[in-house]
PALUM-798408 format. One record per residue (C-alpha): x, y, z; residue in three letters; residue number from 1. Coordinates in steps of 0.02 Angstrom, whole numbers, plus 50000, padded with zeros to 5 digits. Layout:
! PALUM-798408
x|y|z|residu|num
X|Y|Z|ALA|NUM
...
//
This chain:
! PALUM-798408
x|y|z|residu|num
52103|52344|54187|UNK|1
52221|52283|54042|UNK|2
52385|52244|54018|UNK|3
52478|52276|53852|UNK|4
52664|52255|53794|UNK|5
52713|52297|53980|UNK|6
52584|52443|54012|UNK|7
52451|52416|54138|UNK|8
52294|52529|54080|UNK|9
52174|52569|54200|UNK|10
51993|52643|54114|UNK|11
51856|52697|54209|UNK|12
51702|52824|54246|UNK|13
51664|52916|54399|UNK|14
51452|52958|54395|UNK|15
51433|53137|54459|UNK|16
51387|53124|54670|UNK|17
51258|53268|54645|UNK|18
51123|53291|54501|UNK|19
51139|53460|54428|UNK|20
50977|53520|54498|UNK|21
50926|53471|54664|UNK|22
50782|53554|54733|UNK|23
50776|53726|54636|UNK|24
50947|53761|54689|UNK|25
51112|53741|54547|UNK|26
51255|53657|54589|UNK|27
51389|53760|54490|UNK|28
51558|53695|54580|UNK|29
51609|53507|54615|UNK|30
51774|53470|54697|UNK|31
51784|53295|54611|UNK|32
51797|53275|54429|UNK|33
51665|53152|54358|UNK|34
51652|53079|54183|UNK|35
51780|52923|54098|UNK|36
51957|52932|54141|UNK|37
52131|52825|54106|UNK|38
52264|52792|54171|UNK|39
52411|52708|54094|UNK|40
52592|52649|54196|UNK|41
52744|52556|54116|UNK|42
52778|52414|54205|UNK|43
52960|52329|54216|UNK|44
53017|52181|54125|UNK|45
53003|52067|54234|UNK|46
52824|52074|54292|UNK|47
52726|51907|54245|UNK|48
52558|51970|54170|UNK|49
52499|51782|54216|UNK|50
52493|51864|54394|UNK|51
52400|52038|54387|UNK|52
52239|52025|54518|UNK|53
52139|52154|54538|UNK|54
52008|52171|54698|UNK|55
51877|52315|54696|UNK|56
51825|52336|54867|UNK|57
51738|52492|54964|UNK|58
51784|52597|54841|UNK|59
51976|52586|54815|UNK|60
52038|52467|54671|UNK|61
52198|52366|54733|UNK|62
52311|52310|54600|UNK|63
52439|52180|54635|UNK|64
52582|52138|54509|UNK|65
52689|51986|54517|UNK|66
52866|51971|54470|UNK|67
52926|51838|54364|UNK|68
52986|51668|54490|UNK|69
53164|51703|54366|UNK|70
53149|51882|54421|UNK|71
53176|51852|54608|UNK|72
53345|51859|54711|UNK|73
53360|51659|54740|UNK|74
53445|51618|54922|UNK|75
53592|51488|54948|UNK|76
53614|51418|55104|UNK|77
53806|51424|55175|UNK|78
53881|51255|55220|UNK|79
//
């Protein structure tokens, strides 16, 4: 996971779930596609790349993205 001039790239590979050959019999169909993949998403101005965590966990990668403190609606309490 990167993050370039406001573009979060995500790069990865998925390993194929069944050998090609398993027990004399072929395996000519899968219905997930295996090999390196990326993925690339334009973030908005005001994210702060200081802030970017990313958890891998059971399978699913969560990605969070911060917004810049500046960024934020600020409140003002009414007297």
């Amino acid at each position: 996971v990167t993050i370039d001039r406001g573009v979060l790239r995500i790069t990865g590979e998925r390993a194929p779930s069944l050998p090609e050959q398993r027990d004399g019999v072929n395996v000519y169909a899968h219905e997930r596609g295996t090999g390196r993949f990326t993925r690339a998403v334009a973030l908005p101005d005001d994210v702060d790349p200081a802030h970017v965590k990313a958890n891998y966990r059971d399978g699913v990668l969560l990605i969070s993205v911060a917004r810049r403190e500046s960024a934020q609606a600020k409140r003002i309490t009414v007297q």
